[in-house]
C-alpha positions as CSV (number, residue, x, y, z in Angstrom):
1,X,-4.0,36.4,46.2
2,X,-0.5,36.3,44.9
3,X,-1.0,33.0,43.2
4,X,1.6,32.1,40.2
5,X,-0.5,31.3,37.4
6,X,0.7,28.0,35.4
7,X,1.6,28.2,32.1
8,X,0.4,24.7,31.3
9,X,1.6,20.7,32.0
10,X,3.0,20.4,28.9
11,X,5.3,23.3,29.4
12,X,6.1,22.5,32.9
13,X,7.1,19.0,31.9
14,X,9.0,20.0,29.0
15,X,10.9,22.9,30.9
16,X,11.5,22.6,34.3
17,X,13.8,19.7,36.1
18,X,11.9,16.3,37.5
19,X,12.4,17.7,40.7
20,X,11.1,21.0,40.1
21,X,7.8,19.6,37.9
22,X,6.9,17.1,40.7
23,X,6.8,20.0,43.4
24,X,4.9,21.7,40.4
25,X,2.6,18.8,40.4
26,X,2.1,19.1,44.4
27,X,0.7,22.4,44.3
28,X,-1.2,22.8,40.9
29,X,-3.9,20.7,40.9
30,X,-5.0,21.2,37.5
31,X,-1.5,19.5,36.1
32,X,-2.2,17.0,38.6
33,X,-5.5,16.0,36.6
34,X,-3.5,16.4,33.3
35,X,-0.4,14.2,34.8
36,X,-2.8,11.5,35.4
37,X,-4.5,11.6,32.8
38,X,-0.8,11.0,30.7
39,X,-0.3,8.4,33.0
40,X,-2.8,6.3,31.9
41,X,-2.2,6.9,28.0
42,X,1.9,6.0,28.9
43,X,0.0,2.6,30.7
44,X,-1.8,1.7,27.1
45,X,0.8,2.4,25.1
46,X,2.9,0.3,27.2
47,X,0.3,-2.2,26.6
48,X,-0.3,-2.0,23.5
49,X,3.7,-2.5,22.6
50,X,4.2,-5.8,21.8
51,X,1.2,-5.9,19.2
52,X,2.9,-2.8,17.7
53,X,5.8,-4.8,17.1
54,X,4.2,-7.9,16.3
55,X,2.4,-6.4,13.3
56,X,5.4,-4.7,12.0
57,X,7.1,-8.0,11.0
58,X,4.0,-9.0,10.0
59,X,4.2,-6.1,7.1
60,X,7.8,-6.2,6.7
61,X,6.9,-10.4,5.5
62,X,4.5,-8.8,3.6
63,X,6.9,-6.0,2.0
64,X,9.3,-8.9,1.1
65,X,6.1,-11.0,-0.7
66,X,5.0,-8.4,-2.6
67,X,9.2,-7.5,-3.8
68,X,9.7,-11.4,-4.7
69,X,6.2,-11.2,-6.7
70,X,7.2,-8.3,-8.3
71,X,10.5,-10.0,-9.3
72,X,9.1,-12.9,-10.5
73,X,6.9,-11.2,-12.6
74,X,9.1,-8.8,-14.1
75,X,11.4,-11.8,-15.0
76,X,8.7,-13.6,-16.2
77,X,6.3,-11.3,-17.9
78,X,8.5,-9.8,-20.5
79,X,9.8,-13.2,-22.1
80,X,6.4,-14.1,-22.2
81,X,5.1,-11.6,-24.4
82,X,8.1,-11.2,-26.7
83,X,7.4,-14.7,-27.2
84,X,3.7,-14.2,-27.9
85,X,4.7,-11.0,-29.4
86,X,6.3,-13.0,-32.4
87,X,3.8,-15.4,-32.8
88,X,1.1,-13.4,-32.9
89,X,3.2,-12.0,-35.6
90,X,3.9,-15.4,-37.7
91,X,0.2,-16.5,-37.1
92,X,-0.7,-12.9,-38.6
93,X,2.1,-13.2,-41.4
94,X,1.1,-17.4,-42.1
95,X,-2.7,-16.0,-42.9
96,X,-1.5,-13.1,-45.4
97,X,0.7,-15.8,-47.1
98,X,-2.5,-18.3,-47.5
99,X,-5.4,-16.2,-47.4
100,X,-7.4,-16.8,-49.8
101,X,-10.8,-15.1,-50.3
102,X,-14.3,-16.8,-50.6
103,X,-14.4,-16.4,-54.5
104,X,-11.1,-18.0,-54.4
105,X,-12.9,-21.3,-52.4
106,X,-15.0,-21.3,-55.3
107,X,-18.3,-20.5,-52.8
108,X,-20.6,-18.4,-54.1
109,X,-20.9,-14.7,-53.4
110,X,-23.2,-11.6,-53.8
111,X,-22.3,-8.5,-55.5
112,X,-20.0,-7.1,-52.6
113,X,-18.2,-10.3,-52.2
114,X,-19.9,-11.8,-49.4
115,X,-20.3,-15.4,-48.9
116,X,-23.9,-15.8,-50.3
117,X,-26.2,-18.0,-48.5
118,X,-29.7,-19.1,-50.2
């Protein structure tokens, strides 16, 4: 009962030669179950490969989108509210000019200077 002991499929495949790991896989039956079992996970990937792909164009359309929103937004936005900026300013500055208070209208008020209402 001399047997050589593995030291694992993933180190055999890393380590030794094709040549060396498929004689490996002859004897060890064990790596043999493993091997297979890689085998069918290479088969889905394989598989599975061309949706991969399909989707990343998919999200680099999507990347572009969202950088041409952004654009137009940033170009956009900022006039907009220094625009609405000043004329909240002017409408604010037009009242204060013309204000005038309810005694002023010549309606009649309480004590506090409320609009009185009978």
């Amino acid at each position: 009962m001399n047997e050589k002991k593995c030291n694992g499929y993933e180190s055999m495949y890393t380590f030794l030669s094709e040549e060396d790991f498929q004689k490996h896989l002859e004897t060890c039956e064990e790596c043999q179950k493993e091997h297979e079992k890689m085998q069918k996970v290479s088969a889905l990937i394989q598989e599975a490969k061309p949706y991969i792909k399909e989707k990343k164009k998919q999200s680099r359309i999507l990347q572009a989108a969202c950088a041409a929103f952004l654009v137009v937004f940033a170009t956009l936005s900022v006039p907009l509210y220094t625009v609405g900026t000043n004329l909240y300013e002017d409408v604010v500055a037009m009242n204060e000019a013309n204000s005038l208070t309810v005694e002023e209208m010549g309606l009649p008020v309480d004590e506090y200077g409320f609009l009185y209402i009978n």
